[in-house]
C-alpha positions in Angstrom: -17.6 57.9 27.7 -14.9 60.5 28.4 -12.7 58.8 31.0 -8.5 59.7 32.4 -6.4 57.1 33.8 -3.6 58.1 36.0 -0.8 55.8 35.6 0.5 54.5 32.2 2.4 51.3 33.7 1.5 48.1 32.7 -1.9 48.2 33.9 -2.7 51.6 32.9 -2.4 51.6 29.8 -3.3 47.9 28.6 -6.7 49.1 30.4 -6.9 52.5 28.9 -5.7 50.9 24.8 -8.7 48.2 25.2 -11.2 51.0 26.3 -10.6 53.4 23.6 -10.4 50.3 21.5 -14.2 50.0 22.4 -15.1 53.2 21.4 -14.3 55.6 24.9 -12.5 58.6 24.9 -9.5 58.0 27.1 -7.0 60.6 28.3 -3.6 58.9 29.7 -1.6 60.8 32.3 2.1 60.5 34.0 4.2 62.4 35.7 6.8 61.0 33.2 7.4 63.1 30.2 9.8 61.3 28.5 7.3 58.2 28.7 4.7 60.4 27.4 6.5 61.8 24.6 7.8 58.2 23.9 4.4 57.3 23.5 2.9 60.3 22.1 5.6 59.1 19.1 4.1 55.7 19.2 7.3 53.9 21.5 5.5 51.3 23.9 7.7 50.9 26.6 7.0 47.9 27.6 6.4 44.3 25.7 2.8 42.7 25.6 1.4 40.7 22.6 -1.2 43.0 20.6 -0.5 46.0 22.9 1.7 48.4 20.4 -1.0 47.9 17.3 -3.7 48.7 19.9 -1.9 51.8 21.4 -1.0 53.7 17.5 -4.1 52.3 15.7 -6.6 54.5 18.5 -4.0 57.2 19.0 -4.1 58.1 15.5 -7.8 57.6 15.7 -7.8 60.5 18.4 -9.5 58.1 21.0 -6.7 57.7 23.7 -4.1 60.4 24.4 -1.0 60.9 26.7 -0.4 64.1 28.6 1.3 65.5 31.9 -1.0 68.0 32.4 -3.4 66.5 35.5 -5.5 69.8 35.3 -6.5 68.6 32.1 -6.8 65.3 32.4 -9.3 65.6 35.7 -11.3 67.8 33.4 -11.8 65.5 30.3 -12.9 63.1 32.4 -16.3 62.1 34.0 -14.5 58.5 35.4 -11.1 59.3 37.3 -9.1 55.7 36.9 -6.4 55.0 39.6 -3.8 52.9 38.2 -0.4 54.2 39.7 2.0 52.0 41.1 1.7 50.6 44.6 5.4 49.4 45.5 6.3 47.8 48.3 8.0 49.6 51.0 11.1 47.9 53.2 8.3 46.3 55.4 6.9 44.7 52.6 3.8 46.7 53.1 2.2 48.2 49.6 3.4 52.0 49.2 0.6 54.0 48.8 1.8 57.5 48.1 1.3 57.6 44.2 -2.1 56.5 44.6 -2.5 59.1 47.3 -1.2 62.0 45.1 -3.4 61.5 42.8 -6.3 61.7 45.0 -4.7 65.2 45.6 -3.9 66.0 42.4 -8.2 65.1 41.3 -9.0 66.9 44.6 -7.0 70.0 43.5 -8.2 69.9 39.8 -11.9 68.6 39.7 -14.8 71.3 39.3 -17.6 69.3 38.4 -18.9 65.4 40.2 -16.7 62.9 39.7 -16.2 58.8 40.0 -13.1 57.9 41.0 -11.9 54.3 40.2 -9.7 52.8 42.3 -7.5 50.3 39.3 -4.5 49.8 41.2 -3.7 46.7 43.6 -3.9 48.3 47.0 -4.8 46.8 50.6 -8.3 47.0 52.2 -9.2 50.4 53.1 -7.8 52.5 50.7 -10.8 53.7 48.8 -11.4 55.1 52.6 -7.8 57.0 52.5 -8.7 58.3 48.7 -11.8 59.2 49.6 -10.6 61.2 52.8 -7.6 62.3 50.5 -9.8 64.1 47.7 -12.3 65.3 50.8 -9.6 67.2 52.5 -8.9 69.0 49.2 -11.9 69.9 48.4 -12.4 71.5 51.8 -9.0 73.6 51.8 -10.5 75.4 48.4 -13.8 75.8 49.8 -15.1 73.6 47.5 -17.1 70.4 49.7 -20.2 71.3 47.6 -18.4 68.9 44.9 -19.6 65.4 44.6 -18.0 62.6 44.6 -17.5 58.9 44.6 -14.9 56.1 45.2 -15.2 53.5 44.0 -13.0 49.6 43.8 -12.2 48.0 40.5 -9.5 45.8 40.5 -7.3 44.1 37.7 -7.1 40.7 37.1 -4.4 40.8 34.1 -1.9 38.0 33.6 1.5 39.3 32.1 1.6 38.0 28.5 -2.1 37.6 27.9 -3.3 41.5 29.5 -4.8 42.4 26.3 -6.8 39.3 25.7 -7.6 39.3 29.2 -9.3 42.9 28.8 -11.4 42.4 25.7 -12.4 39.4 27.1 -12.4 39.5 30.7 -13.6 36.3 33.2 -14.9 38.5 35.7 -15.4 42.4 36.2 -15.3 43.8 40.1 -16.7 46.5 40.8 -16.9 47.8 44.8 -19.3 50.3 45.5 -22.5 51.1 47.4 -23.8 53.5 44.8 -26.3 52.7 42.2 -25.4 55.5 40.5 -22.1 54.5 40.6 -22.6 51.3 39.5 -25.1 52.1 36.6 -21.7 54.4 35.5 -19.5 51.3 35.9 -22.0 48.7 34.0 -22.2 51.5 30.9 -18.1 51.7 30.8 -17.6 47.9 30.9 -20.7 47.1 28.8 -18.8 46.1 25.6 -17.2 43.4 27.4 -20.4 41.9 29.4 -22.0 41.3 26.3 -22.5 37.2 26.2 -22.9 36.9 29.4 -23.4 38.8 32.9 -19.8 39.1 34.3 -19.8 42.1 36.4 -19.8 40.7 40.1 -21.0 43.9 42.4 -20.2 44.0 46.1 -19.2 46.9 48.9 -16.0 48.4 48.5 -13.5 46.5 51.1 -14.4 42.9 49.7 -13.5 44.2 46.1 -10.0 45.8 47.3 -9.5 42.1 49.3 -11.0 39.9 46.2 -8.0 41.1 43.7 -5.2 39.9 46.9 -7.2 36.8 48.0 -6.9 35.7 44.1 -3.3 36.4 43.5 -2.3 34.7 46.9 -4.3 31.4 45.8 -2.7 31.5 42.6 0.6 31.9 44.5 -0.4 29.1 47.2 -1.1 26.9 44.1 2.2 27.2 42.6 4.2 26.7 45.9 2.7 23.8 46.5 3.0 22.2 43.4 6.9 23.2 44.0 6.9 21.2 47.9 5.6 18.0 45.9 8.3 18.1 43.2 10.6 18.5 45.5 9.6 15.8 48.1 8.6 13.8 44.7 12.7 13.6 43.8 13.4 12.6 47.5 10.9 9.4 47.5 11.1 8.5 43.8 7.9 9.7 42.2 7.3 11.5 38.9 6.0 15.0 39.4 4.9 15.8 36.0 3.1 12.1 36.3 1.5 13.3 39.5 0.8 16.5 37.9 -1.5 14.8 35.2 -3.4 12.4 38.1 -3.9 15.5 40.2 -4.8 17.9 38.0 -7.8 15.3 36.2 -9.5 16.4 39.6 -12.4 19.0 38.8 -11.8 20.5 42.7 -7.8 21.3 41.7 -7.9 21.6 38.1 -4.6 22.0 35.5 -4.2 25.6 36.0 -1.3 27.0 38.2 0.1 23.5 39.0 3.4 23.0 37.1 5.9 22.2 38.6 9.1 25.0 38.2 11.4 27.7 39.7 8.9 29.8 41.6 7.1 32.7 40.7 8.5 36.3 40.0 6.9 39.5 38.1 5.2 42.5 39.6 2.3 40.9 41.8 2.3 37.7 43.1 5.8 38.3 45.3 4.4 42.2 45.9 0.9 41.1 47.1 1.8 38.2 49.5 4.0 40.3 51.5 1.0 42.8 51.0 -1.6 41.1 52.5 0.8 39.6 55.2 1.6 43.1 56.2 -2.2 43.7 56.3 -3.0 40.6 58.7 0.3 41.9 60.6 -1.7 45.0 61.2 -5.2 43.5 62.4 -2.8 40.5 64.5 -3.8 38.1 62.8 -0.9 35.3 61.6 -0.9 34.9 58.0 1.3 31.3 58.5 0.2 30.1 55.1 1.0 33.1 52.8 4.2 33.2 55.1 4.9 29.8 53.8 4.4 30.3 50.5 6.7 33.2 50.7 9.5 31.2 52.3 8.9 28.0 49.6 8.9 30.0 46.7 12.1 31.9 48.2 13.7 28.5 48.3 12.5 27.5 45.1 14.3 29.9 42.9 17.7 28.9 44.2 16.7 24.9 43.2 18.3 24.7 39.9 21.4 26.5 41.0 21.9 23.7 44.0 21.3 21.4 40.8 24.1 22.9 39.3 26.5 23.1 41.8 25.6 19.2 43.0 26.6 18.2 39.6 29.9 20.3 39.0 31.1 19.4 42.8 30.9 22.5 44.0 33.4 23.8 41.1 31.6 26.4 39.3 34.7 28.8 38.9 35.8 29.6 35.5 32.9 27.2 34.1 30.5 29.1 31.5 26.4 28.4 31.5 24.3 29.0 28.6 20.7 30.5 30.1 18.0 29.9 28.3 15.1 32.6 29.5 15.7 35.8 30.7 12.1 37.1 32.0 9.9 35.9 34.9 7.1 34.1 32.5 7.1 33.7 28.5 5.5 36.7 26.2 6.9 39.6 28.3 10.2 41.6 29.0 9.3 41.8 32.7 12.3 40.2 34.9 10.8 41.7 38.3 11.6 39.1 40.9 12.4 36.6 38.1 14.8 33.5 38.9 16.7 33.5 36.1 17.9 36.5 38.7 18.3 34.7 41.4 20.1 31.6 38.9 22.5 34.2 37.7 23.7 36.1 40.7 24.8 33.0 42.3 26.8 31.3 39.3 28.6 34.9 39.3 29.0 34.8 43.1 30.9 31.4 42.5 32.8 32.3 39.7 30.8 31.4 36.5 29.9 33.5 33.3 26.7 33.3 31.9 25.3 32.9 28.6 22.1 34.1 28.0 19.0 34.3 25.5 15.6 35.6 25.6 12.9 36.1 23.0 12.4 39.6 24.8 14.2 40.3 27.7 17.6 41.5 26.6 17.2 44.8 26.5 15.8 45.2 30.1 18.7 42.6 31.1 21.3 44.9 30.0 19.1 47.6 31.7 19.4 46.1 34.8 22.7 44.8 35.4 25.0 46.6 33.0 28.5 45.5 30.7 29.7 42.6 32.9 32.5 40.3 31.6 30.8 37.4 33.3 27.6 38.4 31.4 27.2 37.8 27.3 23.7 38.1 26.4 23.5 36.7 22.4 21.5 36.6 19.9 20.1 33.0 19.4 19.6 30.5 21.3 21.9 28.1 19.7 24.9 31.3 20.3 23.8 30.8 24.0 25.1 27.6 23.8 28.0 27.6 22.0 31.0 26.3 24.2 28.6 26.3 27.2 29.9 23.6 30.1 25.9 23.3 30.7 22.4 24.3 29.7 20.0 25.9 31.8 16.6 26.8 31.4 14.5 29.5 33.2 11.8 30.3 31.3 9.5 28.3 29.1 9.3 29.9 25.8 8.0 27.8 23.3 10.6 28.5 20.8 12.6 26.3 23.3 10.4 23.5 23.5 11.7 21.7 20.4 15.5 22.3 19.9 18.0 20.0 17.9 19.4 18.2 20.6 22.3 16.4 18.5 23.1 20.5 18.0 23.2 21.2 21.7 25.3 18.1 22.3 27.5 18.9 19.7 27.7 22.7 21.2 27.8 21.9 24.8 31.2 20.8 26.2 29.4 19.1 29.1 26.6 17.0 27.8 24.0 18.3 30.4 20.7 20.0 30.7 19.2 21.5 34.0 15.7 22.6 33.1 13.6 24.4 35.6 10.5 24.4 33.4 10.7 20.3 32.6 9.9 21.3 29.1 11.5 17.8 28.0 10.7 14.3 28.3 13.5 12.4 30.3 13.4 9.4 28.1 13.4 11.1 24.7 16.9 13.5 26.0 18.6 10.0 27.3 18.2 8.9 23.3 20.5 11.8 22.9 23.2 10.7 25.3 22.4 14.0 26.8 22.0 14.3 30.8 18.9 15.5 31.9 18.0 16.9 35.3 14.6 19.1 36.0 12.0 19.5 38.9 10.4 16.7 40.8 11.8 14.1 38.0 14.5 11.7 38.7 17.6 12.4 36.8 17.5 10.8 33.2 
């Protein structure tokens, strides 16, 4: 099938890679022509395992392109994929004018029927907007004899798995009232609802509110787990223990209940706000997702009251080796990340910062610039070197099995605050280092 996707962000164009992979004809476009060029040279810009082999091996096969030209990207295409960004405005609210320029942009170009998919995470109603969007342009060129149809088809990729995720998805969306429509949709997504049916049809608003309601329970999950550890330190209790009893539970399940510094990336701190804009608008009072909102808030300043706690308050002049840079392991992405949050404070009191990630350098340096209080190395064990304490953000698994006699003989504090309790308590105290991590009693 001959299909354009509008957007070549993270969604965009892990989607439109494992399509072409598949054997469809997918034309890429962006308003960005340095990204396009970048791309068009075989640069990815961003970091997702498997991602860059997909993206060159089915460019040089001819199957997926990258262009700015929307006039010919509306024409190569029967399918018309949405997958823009949707940032969030001061309000919190999702900004929909990409998405909405777009609808334009297909309105202004198309000249044969079209199927417009609506990719990117957007509140209920939108279809309706793109719909009226693309209606109104039609009808300014004299052209309403042009059919049309919008239809829902949200994402459900997980930073650092996207790919997998696509070639082997758990469920497929798809919101529309069409059969036509849907007969389209079932003969694009085919190759992936081979072993068993996993396209789940329904009308368009339950599909747009399906993609928030699932990032907000996976949200609500993980602030949960975060109020236990916490009140778990207070009353003497083992989260990671609790975590095991709890999660042996069928109804709760392992998934999305460790214990840690909060979430971060591009969606689950976007779409609470979202979708407690959206019940702000219908007055209804969202005060669960405004909870989770305010506990995960909390949560990402945890490990720094850890740190100050320990050092009395006198963090000036001290240096901290920071062990994870980006929001989750196997990205770049540090979007909302606490490591942030972690480092911003120990330079508002004074400290400097040494930090090492797998991935994330280069978009730390992006963000916050030459900073004399920042020295991002190029190991781990450099991280450490001279460090008054350890502190870990992210749980890479290339951290999961140091040399702790090494990071004792490197540290000049013998300490370790780890905000992903990647350690066992009683195997550190062997080391005669000092342990202290989330919802565990200090070792």
């Amino acid at each position: 099938m001959n299909l354009t996707v509008f957007g070549i962000g993270y969604v965009g164009l892990v989607q439109a890679a494992v399509l072409a992979e598949v054997g469809h004809e997918v034309m890429c476009v962006d308003i960005d022509e340095a990204k396009v060029e970048r791309l068009n040279q075989g640069l990815i810009p961003i970091f997702e395992p498997g991602l860059e082999a997909l993206v060159k091996e089915n460019h040089a096969a001819g199957r997926i392109r990258f262009t700015t030209d929307a006039a010919a990207a509306v024409k190569h295409g029967q399918i018309q994929m949405i997958a823009v960004g949707t940032p969030p405005g001061e309000d919190g609210s999702a900004d929909l004018k990409y998405v909405l320029a777009v609808a334009e942009a297909i309105g202004r170009e198309m000249d044969e029927p079209k199927i417009i998919v609506g990719k990117s995470t957007v509140p209920v109603g939108t279809c309706e907007k793109i719909k009226g969007k693309v209606a109104e342009t039609l009808k300014a060129r004299g052209r309403e004899d042009l059919k049309f149809d919008v239809a829902s088809n949200p994402e459900f990729l997980k930073e650092g798995s996207a790919v997998a995720d696509c070639m082997k998805p758990d469920r497929i969306i798809v919101g529309t009232s069409s059969e036509d429509t849907e007969a389209v949709m079932r003969e694009l997504y085919a190759p992936f609802n081979r072993n068993h049916e996993k396209m789940i049809v329904m009308d368009v608003r339950s599909a747009e509110f399906t993609k928030y309601a699932a990032n907000c329970m996976l949200a609500t999950k993980i602030s949960f787990m975060n109020e236990m550890a916490n009140l778990a330190e207070q009353l003497g209790a083992d989260i990671e223990e609790v975590r095991k009893g709890i999660g042996s539970d069928p109804r709760i399940g392992y998934h999305f209940i460790y214990p840690g510094l909060g979430y971060g990336g591009s969606c689950f701190p976007k779409d609470v706000r979202a979708l407690i804009k959206t019940a702000e608008g219908v007055k209804f009072d969202a005060k669960l997702l405004r909870a989770v909102e305010e506990r995960n808030n909390a949560q990402k300043s945890v490990l720094f009251e850890k740190v100050n706690r320990y050092f009395q308050g006198n963090l000036r002049g001290k240096t901290f080796a920071l062990w994870g840079l980006a929001f989750k392991p196997n990205t770049d992405d540090m979007r909302e990340a606490p490591s942030r949050t972690l480092m911003e404070a120990l330079w508002t009191a004074g400290a400097k910062v040494q930090a090492y990630d797998p991935e994330a350098m280069q978009e730390c340096q992006a963000i916050y610039g030459l900073r004399e209080d920042l020295l991002l190395c190029g190991t781990k064990e450099a991280a450490v070197r001279g460090a008054d304490a350890l502190l870990i953000c992210t749980e890479w698994k290339n951290f999961r099995a140091p040399s702790f006699d090494a990071l004792k003989d490197a540290l000049t504090t013998p300490v370790i605050f780890d905000g992903r309790n990647l350690y066992d308590p009683r195997v550190i105290a062997r080391y005669g280092i000092e342990y202290h991590s989330i919802g565990r009693m200090a070792a």
